[in-house]
N, C-alpha and C positions, 0 to 999 in steps of 0.2 A: 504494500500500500504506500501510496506517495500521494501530496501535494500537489493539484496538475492545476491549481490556478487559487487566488487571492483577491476579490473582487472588492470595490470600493465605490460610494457612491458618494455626488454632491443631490443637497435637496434640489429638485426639482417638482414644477407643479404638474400635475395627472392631463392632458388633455380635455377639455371640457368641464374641469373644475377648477376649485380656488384653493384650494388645500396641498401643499406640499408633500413630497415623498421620497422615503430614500431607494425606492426599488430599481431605480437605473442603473445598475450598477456594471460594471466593466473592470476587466482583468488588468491587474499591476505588475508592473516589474520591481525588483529590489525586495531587499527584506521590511514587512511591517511590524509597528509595534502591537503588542496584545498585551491590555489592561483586564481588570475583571469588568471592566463596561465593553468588549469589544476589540474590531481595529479601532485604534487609531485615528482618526480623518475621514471616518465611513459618518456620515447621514445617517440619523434616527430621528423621524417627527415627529411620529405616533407612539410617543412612550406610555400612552396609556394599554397597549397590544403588543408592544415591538420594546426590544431592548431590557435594558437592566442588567444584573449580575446573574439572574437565572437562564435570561435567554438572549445572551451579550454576542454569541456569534450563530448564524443561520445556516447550514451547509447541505448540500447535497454529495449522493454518491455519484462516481461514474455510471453505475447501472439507472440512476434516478433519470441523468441526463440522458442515456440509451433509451430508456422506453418514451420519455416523450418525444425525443426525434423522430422515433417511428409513429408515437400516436400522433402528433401534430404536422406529419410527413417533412419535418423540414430538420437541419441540422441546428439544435438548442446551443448555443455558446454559452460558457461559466458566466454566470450572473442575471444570466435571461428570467431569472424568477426570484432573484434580488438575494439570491443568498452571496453569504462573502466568503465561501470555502467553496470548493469542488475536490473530493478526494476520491484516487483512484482506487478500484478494488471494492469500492462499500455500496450496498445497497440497504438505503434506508428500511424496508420492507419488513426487511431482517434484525433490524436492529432493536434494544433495548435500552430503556431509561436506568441509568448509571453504568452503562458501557462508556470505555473509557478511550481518549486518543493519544498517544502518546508524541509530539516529537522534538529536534532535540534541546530546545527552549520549554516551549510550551506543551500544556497537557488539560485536554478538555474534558468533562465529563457530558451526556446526551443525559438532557431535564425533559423532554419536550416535543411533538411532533409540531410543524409547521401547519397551521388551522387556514384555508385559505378564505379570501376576505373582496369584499368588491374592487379594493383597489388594485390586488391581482387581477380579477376581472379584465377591472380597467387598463392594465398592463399590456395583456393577452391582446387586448381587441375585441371579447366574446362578452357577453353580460353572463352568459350562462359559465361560464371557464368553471366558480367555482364549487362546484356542488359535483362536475364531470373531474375537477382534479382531487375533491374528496375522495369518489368512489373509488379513483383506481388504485389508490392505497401506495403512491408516490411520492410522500410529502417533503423530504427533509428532515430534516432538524436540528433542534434548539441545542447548546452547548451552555453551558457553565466554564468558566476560567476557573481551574484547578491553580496552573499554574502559568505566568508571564512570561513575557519576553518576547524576543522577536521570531517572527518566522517567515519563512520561503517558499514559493513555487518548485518544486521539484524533491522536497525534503520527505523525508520516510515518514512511514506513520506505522505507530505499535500499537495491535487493537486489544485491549483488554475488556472481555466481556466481564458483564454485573453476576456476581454470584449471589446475593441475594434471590427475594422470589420475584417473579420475571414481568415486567408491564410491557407488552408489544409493543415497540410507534405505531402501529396500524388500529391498536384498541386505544390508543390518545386520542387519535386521529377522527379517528370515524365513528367511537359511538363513547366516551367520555362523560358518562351522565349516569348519577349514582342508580337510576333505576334499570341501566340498561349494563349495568358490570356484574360479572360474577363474582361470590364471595372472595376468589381467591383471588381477582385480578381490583376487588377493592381493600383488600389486604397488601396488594402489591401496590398499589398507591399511595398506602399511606407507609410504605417500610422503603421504597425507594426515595431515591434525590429529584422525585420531582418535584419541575414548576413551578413557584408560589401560585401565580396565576391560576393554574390545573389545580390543585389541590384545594385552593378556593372553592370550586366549583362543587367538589363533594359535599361540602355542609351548605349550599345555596339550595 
């Protein structure tokens, strides 16, 4: 597993609205810094949904960016869906909340699946984008800064799965509502490093 891009975005406003956003984002060269809010110089407007120290970096995997190339028929570039990682080898689908990234500054932990939202929509071009990028159990996701420092495009990653009991990004994802979780996958909510946000949402 490696690093195959670094995305960074300036605010910019959505097409047709007045509201600012940082989902534009596009691939950097050079090493960036990583704080426990994020990169560096990357755009966050919506901190009421976006950002913080729970979900300070957005990523996908290689395989995430594979299948929408083919669902979308066209070739996705790193950032086309505003996250600020793309790492080779990972398919979010598979992944779990407190699986771990390692490299060799920085070390993320995964709090989070990426929830999609109108302004992705708006992104896309489709009004309907996000309830079609729910279903197909694609999302990304959220990171926790473990630990800082700078990192790079091309740099290795060390995957450490969560040995605790297991929350899928696909049950974050797509059906996160205390009446639709099984005991064990609301047990596993409340014993892993998710979210604040998420974990919210179980006592609402």
């Amino acid at each position: 597993m490696k690093i195959q891009a670094i995305c960074l975005a300036d605010a910019q406003i959505l097409p047709g609205k007045t509201s600012k956003t940082g989902i534009f984002k596009h691939p950097v060269n050079g090493a960036v810094m990583v704080d426990r809010e994020g990169l560096v110089g990357d755009a966050v407007c919506n901190r009421k949904h976006h950002g913080g120290p729970d979900q300070a970096i957005y990523a996908m995997g290689s395989a995430d960016l594979d299948y929408w190339s083919h669902d979308l028929g066209l070739t996705v570039e790193p950032g086309f869906f505003g996250e600020n990682l793309v790492i080779d080898g990972i398919d979010s689908a598979k992944l779990h909340v407190g699986d771990r990234l390692t490299m060799q500054e920085v070390e993320l932990e995964v709090t989070a699946a990426r929830i999609p939202c109108a302004t992705l929509s708006a992104r896309i071009g489709d009004p309907d984008f996000a309830p079609r990028f729910k279903a197909a159990g694609q999302p990304g996701f959220y990171c926790r800064v473990l630990k800082g420092g700078f990192l790079q495009a091309g740099e290795a990653v060390e995957f450490t799965p969560y040995q605790g009991t297991q929350l899928p990004i696909p049950v974050v994802l797509q059906r996160f509502r205390p009446s639709r979780l099984s005991e064990q996958e609301r047990i596993a909510s409340l014993d892993t490093p998710l979210a604040s946000r998420f974990r919210a949402m179980l006592e609402s």
